[in-house]
C-alpha positions as a printed NumPy array, in Angstrom:
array([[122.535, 170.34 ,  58.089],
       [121.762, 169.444,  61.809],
       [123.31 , 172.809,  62.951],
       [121.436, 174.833,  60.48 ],
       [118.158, 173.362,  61.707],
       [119.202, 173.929,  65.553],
       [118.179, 176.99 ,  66.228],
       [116.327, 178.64 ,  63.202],
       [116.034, 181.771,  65.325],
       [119.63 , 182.629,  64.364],
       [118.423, 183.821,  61.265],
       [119.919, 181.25 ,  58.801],
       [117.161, 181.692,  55.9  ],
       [115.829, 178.805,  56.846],
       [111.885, 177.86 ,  56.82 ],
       [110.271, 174.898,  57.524],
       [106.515, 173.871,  56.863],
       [105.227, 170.753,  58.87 ],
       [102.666, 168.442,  57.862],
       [100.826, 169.392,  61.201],
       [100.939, 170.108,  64.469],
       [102.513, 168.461,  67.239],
       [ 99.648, 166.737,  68.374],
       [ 97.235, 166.313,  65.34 ],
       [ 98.067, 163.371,  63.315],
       [ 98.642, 163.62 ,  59.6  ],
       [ 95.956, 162.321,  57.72 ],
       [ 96.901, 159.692,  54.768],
       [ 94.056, 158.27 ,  52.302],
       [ 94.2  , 156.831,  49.196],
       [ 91.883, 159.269,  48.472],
       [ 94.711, 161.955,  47.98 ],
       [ 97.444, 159.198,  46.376],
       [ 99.424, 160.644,  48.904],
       [ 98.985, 162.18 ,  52.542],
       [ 96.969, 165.366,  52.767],
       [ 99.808, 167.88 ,  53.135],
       [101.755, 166.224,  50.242],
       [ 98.885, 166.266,  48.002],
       [ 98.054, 169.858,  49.101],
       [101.784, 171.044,  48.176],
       [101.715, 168.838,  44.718],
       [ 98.351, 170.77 ,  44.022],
       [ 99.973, 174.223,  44.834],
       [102.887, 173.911,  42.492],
       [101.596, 171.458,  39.65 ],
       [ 98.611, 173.857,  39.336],
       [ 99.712, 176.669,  40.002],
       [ 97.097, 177.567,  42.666],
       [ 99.71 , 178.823,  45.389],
       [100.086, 182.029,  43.164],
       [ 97.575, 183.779,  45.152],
       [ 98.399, 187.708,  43.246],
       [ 98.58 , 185.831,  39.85 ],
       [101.784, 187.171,  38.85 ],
       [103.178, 183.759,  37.699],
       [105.553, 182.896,  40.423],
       [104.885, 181.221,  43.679],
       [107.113, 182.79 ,  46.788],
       [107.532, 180.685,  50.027],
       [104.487, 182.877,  51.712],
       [102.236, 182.171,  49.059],
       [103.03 , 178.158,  49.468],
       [103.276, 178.571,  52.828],
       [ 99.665, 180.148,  53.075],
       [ 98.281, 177.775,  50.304],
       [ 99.267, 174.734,  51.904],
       [ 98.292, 175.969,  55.384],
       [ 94.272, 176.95 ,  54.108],
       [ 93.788, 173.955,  51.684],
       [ 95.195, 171.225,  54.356],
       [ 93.384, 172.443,  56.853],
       [ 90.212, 173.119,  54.504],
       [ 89.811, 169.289,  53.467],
       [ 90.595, 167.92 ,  56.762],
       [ 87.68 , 169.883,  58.429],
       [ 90.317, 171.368,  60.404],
       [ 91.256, 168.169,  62.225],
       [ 95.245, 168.791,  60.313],
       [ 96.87 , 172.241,  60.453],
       [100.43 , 172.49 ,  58.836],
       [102.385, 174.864,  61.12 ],
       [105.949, 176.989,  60.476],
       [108.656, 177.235,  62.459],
       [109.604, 180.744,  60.844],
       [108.09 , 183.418,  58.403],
       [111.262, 185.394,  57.613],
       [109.562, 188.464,  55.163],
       [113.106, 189.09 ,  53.887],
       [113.859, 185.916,  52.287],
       [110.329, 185.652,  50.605],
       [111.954, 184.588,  47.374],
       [110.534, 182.766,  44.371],
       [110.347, 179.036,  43.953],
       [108.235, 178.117,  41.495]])
């Protein structure tokens, strides 16, 4: 696993969403049960409100944008989840 996550630029298929940026903090409340971003991404999938064309799947993008809007949204912008990679051809279904 530590090799695949080296150097994602290598075109392994891998993506990765962070809870924010490098130098926000992420917020936790009871408010949420949960931190922010975790609440956000139970929210997308549970609810299905991640399937932004409404065709009854969620693909990494649509997560990916979800997450990004919503944690950013209810933290007043103070937390912005960030991607290491966006790789269009490995949009595939997860939900």
């Amino acid at each position: 696993m530590k090799s695949l996550f080296t150097d994602l630029r290598r075109g392994t298929g891998a993506i990765v969403i962070s809870s924010s940026g490098g130098a926000e903090l992420a917020i936790e409340s009871s408010k949420y049960e949960n931190g922010l971003f975790t609440f956000c991404l139970i929210d997308a999938l549970n609810n299905n409100n991640a399937d932004i064309n409404k065709d009854k799947a969620i693909t990494i993008s649509e997560l990916q944008a979800y997450v990004t809007q919503e944690v950013s949204r209810l933290s007043n912008g103070l937390q912005v989840p960030t991607s290491r990679i966006q790789n269009k051809e490995l949009d595939y279904r997860i939900w």
